[in-house]
CHARMM internal coordinates of N, CA and C (Angstrom, degrees):
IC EDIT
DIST 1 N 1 CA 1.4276
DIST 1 CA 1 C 1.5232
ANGL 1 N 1 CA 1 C 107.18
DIST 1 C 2 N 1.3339
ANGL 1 CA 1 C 2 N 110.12
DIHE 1 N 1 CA 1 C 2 N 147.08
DIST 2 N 2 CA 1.6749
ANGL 1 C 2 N 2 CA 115.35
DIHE 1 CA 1 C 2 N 2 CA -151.94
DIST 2 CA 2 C 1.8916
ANGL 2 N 2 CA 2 C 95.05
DIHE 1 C 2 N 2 CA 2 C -150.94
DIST 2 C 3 N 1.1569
ANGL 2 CA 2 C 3 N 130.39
DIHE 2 N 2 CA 2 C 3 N 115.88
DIST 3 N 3 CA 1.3084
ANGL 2 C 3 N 3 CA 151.56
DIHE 2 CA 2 C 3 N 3 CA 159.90
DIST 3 CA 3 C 2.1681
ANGL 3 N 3 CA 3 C 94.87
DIHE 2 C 3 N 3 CA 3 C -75.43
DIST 3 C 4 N 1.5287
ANGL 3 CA 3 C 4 N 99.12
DIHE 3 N 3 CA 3 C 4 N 103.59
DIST 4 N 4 CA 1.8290
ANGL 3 C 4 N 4 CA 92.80
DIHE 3 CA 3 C 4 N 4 CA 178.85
DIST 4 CA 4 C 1.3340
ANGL 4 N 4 CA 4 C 98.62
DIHE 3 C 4 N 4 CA 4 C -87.85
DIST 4 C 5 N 1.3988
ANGL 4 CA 4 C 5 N 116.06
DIHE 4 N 4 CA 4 C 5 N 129.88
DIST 5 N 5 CA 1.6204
ANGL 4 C 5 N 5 CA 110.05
DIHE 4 CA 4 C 5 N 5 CA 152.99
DIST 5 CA 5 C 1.3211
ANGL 5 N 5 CA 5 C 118.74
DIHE 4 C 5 N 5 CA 5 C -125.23
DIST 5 C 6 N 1.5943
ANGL 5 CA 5 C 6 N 110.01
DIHE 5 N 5 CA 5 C 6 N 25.16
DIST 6 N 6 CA 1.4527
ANGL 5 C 6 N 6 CA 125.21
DIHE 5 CA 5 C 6 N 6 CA 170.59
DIST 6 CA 6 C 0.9027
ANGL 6 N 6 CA 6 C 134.98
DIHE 5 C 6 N 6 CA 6 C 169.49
DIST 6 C 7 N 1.2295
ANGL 6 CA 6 C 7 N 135.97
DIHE 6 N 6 CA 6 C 7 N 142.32
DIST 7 N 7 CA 1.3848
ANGL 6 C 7 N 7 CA 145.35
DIHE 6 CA 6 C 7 N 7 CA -145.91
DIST 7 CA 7 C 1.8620
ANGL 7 N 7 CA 7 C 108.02
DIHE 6 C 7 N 7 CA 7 C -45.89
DIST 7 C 8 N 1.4943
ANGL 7 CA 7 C 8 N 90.24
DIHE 7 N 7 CA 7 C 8 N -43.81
DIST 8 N 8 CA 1.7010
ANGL 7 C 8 N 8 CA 106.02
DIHE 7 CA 7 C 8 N 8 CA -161.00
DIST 8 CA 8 C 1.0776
ANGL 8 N 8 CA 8 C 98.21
DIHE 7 C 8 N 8 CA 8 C -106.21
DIST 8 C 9 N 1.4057
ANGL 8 CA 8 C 9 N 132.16
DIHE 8 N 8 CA 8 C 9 N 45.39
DIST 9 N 9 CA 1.5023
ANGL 8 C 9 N 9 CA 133.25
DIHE 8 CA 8 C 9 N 9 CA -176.78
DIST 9 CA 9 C 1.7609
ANGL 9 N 9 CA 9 C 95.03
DIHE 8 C 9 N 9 CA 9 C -98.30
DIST 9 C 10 N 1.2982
ANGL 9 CA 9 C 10 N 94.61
DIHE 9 N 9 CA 9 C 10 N 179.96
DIST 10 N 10 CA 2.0163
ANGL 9 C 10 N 10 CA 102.60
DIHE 9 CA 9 C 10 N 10 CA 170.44
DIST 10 CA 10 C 1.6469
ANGL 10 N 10 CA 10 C 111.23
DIHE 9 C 10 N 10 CA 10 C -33.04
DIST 10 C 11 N 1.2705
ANGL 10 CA 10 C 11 N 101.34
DIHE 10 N 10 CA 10 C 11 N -51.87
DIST 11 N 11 CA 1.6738
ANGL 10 C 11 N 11 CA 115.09
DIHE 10 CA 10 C 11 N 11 CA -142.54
DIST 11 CA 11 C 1.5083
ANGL 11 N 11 CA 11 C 87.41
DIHE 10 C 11 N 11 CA 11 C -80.87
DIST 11 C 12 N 1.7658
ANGL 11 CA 11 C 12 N 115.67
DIHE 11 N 11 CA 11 C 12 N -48.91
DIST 12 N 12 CA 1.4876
ANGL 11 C 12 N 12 CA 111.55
DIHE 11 CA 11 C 12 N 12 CA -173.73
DIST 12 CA 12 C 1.6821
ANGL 12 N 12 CA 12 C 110.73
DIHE 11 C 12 N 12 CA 12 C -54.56
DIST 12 C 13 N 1.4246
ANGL 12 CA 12 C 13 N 107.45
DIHE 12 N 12 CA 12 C 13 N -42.39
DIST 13 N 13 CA 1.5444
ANGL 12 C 13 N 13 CA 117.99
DIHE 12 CA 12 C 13 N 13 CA 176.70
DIST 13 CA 13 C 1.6550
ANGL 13 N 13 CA 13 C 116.82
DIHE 12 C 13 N 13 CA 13 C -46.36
DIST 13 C 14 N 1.5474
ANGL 13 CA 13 C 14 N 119.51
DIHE 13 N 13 CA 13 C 14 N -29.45
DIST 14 N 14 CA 1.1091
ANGL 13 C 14 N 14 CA 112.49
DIHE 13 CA 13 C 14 N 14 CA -140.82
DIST 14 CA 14 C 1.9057
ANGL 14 N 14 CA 14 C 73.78
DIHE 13 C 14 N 14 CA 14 C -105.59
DIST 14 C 15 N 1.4708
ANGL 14 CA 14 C 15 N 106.36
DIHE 14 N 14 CA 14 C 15 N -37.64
DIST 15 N 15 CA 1.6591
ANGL 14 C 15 N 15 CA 104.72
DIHE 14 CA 14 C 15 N 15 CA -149.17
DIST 15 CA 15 C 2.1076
ANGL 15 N 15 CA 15 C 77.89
DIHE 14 C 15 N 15 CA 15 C -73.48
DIST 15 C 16 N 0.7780
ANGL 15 CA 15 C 16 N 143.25
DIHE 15 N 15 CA 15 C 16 N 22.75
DIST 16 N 16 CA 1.7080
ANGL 15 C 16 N 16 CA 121.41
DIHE 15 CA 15 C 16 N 16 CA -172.53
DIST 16 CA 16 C 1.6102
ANGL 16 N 16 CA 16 C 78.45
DIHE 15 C 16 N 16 CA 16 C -145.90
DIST 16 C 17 N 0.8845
ANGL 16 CA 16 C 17 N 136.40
DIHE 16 N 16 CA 16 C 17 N -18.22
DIST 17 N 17 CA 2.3653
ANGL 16 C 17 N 17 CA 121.08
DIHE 16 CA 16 C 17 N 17 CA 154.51
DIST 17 CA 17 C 1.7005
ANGL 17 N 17 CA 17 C 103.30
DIHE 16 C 17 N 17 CA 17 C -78.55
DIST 17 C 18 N 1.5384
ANGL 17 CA 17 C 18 N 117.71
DIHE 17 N 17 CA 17 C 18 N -37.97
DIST 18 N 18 CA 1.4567
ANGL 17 C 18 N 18 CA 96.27
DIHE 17 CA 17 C 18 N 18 CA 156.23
DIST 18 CA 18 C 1.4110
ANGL 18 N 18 CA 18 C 129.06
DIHE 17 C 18 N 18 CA 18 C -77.44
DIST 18 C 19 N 1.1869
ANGL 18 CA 18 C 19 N 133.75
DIHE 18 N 18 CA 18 C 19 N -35.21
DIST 19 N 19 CA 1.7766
ANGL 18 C 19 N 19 CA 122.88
DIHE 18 CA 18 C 19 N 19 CA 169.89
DIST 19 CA 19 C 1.1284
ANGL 19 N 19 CA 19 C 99.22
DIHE 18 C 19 N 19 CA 19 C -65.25
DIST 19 C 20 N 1.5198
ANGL 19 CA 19 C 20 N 151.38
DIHE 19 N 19 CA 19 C 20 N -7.34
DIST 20 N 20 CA 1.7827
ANGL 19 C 20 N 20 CA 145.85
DIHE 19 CA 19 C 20 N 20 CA -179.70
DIST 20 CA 20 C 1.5957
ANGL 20 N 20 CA 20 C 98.11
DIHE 19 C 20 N 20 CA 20 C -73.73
DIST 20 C 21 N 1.4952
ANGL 20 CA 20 C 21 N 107.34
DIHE 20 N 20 CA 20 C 21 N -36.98
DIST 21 N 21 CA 1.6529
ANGL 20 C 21 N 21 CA 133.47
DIHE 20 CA 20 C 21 N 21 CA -156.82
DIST 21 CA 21 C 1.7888
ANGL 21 N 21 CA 21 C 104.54
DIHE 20 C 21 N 21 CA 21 C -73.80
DIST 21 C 22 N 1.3534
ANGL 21 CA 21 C 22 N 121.76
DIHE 21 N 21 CA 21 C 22 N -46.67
DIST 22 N 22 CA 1.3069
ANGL 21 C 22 N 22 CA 144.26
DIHE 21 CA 21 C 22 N 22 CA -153.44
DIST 22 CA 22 C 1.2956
ANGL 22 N 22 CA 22 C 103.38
DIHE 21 C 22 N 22 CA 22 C 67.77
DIST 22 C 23 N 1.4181
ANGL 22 CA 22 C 23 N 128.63
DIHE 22 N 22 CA 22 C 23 N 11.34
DIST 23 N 23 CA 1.7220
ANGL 22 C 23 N 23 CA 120.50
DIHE 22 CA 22 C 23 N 23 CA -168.98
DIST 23 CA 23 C 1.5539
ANGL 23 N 23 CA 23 C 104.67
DIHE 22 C 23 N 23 CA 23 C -67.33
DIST 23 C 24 N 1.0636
ANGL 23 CA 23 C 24 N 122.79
DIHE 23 N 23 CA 23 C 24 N 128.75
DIST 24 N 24 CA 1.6250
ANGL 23 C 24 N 24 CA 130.84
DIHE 23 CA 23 C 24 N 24 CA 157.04
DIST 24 CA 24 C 1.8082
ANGL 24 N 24 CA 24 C 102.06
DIHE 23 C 24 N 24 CA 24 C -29.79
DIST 24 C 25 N 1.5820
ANGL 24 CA 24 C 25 N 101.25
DIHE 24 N 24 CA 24 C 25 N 133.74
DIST 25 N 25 CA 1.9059
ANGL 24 C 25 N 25 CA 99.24
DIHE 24 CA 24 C 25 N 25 CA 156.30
DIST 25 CA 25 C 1.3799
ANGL 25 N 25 CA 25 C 87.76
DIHE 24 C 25 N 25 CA 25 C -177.39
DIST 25 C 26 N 1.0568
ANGL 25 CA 25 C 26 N 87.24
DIHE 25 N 25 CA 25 C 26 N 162.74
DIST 26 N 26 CA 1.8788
ANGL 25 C 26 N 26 CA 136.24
DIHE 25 CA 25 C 26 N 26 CA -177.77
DIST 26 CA 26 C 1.5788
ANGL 26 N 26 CA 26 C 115.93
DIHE 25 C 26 N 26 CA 26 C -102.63
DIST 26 C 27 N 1.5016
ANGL 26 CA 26 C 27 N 107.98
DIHE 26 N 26 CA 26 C 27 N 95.48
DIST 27 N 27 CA 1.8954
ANGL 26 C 27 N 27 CA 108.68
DIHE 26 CA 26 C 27 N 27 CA 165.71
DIST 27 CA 27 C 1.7823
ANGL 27 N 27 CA 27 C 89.28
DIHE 26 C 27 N 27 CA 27 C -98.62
DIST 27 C 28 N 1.6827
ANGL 27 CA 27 C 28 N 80.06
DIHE 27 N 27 CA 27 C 28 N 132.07
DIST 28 N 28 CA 1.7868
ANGL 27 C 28 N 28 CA 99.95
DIHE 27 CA 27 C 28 N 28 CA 174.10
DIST 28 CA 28 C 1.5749
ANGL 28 N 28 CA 28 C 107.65
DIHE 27 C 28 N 28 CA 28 C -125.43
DIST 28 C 29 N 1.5779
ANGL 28 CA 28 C 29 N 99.96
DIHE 28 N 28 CA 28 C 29 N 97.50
DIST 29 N 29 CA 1.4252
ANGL 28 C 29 N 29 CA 117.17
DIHE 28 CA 28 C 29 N 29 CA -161.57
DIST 29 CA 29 C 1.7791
ANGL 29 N 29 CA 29 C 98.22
DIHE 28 C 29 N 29 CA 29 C -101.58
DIST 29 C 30 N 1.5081
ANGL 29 CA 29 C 30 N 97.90
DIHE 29 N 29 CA 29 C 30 N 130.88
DIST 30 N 30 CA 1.5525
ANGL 29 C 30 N 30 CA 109.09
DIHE 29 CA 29 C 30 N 30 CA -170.00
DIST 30 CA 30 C 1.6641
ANGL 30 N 30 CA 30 C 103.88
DIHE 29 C 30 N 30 CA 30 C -137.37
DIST 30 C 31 N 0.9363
ANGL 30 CA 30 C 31 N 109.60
DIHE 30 N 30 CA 30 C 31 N 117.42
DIST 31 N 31 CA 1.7259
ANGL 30 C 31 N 31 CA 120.51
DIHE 30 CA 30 C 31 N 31 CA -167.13
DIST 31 CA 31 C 1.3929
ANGL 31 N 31 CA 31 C 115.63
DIHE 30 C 31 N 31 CA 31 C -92.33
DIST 31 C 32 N 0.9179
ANGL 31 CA 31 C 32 N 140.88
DIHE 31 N 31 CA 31 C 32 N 125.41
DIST 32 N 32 CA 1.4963
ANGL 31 C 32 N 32 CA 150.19
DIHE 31 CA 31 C 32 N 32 CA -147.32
DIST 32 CA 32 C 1.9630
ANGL 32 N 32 CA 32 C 99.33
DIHE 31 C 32 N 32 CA 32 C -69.98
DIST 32 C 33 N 1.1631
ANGL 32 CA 32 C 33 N 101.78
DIHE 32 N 32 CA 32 C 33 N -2.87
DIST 33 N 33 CA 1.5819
ANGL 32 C 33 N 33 CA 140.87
DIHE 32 CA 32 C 33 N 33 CA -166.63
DIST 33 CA 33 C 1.2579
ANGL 33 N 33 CA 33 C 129.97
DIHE 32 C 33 N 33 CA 33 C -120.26
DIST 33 C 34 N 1.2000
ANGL 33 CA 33 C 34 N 150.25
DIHE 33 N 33 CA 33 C 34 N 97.71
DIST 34 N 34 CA 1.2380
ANGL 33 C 34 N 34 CA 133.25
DIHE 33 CA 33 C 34 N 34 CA -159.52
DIST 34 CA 34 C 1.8747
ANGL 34 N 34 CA 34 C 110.81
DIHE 33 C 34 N 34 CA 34 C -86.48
DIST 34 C 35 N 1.0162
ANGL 34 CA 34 C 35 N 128.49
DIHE 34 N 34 CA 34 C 35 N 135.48
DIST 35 N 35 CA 1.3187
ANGL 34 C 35 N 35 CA 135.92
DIHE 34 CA 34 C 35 N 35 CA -164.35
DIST 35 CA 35 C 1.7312
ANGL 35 N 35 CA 35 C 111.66
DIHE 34 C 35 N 35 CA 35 C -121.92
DIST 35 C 36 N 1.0292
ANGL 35 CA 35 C 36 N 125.68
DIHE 35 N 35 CA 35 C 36 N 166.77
DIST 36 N 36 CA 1.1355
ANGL 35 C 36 N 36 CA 136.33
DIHE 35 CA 35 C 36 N 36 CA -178.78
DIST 36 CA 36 C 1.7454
ANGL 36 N 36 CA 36 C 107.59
DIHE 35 C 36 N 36 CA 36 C -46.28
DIST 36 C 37 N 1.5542
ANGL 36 CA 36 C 37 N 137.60
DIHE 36 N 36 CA 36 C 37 N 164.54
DIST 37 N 37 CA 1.5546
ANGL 36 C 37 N 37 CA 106.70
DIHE 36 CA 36 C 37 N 37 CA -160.59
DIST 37 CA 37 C 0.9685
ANGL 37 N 37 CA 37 C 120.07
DIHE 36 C 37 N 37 CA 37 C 24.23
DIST 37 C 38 N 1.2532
ANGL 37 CA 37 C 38 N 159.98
DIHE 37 N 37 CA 37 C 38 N 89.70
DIST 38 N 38 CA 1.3015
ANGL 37 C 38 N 38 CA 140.40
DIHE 37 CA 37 C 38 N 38 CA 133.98
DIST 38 CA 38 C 1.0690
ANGL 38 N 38 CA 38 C 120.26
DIHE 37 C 38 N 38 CA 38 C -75.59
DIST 38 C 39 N 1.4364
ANGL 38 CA 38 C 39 N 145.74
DIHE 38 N 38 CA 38 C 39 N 140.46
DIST 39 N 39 CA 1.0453
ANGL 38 C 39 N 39 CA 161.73
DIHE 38 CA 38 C 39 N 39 CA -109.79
DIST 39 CA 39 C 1.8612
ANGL 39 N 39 CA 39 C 108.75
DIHE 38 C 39 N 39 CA 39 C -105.68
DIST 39 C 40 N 1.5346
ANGL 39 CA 39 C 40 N 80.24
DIHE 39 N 39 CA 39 C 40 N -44.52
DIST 40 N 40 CA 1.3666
ANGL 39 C 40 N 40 CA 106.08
DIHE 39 CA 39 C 40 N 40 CA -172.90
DIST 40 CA 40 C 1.7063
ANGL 40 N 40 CA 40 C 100.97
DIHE 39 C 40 N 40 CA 40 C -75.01
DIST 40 C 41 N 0.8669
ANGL 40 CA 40 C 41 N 107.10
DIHE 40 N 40 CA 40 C 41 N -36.81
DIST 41 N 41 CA 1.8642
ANGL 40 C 41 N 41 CA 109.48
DIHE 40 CA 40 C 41 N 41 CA -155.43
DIST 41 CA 41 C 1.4684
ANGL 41 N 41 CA 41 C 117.17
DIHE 40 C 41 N 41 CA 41 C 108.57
DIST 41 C 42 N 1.2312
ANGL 41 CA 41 C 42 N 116.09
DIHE 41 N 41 CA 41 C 42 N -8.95
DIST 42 N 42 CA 1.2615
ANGL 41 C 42 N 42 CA 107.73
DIHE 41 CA 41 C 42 N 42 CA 160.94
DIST 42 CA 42 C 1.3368
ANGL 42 N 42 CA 42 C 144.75
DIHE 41 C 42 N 42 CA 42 C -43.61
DIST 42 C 43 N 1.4447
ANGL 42 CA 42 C 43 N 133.30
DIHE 42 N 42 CA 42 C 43 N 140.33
DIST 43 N 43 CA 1.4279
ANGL 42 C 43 N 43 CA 123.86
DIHE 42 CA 42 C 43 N 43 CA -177.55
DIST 43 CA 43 C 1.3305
ANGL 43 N 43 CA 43 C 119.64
DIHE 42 C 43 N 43 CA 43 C -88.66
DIST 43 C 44 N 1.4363
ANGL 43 CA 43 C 44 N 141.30
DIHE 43 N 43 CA 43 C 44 N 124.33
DIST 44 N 44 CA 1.1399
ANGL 43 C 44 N 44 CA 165.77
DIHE 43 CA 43 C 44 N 44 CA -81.64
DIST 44 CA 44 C 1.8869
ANGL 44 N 44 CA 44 C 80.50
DIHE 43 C 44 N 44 CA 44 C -108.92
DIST 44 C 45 N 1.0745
ANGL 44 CA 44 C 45 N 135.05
DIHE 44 N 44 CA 44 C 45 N 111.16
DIST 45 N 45 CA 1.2643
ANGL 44 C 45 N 45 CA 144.94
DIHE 44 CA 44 C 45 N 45 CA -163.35
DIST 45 CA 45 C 1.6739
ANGL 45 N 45 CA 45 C 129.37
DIHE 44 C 45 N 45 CA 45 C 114.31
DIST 45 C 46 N 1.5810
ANGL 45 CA 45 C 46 N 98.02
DIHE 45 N 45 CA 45 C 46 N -40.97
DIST 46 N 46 CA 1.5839
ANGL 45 C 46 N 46 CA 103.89
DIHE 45 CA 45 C 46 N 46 CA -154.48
DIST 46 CA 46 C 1.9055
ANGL 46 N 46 CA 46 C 82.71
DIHE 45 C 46 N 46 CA 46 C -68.80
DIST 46 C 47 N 1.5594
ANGL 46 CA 46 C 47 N 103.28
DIHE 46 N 46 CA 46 C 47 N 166.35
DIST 47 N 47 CA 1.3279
ANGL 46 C 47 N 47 CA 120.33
DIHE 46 CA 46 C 47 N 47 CA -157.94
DIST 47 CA 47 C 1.9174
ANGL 47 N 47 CA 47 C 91.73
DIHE 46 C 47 N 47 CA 47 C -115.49
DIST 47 C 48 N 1.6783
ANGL 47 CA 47 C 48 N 125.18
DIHE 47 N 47 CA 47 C 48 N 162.06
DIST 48 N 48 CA 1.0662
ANGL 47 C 48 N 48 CA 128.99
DIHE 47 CA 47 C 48 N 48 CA 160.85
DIST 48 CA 48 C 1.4633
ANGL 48 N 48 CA 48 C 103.01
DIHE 47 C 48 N 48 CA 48 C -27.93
DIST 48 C 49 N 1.1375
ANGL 48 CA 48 C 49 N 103.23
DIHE 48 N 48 CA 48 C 49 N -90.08
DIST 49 N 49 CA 1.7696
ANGL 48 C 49 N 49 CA 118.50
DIHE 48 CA 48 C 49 N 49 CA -159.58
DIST 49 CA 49 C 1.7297
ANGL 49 N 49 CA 49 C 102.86
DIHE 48 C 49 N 49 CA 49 C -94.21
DIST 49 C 50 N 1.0368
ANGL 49 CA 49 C 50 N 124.67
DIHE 49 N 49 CA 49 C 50 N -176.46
DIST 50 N 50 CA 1.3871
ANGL 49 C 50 N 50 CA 141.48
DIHE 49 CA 49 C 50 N 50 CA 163.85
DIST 50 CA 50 C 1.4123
ANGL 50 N 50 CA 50 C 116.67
DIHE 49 C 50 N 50 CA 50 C -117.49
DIST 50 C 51 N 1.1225
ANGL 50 CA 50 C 51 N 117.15
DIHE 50 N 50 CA 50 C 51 N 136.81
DIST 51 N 51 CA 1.7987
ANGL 50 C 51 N 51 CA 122.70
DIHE 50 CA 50 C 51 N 51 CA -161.40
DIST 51 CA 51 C 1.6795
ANGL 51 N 51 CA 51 C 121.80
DIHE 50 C 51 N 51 CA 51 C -55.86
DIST 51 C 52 N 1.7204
ANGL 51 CA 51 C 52 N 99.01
DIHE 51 N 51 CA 51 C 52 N -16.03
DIST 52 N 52 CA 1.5652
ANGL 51 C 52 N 52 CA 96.85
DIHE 51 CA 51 C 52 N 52 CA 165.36
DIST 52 CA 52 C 1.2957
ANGL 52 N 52 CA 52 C 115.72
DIHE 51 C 52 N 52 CA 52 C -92.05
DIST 52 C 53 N 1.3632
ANGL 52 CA 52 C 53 N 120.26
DIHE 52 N 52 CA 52 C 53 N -20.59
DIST 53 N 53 CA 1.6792
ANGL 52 C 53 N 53 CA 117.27
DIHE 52 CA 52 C 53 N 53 CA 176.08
DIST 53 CA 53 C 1.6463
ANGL 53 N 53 CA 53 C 119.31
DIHE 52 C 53 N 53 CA 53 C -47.62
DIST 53 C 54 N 1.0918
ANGL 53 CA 53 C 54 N 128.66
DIHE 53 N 53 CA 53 C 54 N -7.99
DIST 54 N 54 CA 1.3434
ANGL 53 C 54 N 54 CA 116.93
DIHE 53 CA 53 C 54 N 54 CA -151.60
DIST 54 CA 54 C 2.1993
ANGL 54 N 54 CA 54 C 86.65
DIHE 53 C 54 N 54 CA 54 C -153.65
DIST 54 C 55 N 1.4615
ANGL 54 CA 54 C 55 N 110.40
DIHE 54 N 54 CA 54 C 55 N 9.57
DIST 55 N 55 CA 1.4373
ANGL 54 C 55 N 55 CA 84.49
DIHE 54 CA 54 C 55 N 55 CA 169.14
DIST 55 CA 55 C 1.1899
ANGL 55 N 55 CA 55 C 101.60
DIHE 54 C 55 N 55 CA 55 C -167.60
END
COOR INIT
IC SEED 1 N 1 CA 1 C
IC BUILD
């Protein structure tokens, strides 16, 4: 699990040695936000958690 805050971060490094590779993979991108598809099933707003879960 990888927080991106830029192109050339770990994750960017690793995902451009796998497209160098041709190896098959899967980025499973989940937005602190729920967006149009969301992955989860979420409806286009609802957030990971809800503001009492975590305090």
């Amino acid at each position: 699990m990888h927080t991106r805050w830029h192109d050339d971060d770990l994750a960017g490094r690793i995902v451009r040695q796998l497209d160098a590779t041709g190896r098959h993979y899967r980025v499973l991108s989940l937005p602190a936000q729920a967006v149009l598809h969301d992955p989860l099933g979420r409806a286009v707003g609802d957030f990971l958690w809800d503001e009492g879960t975590y305090g």
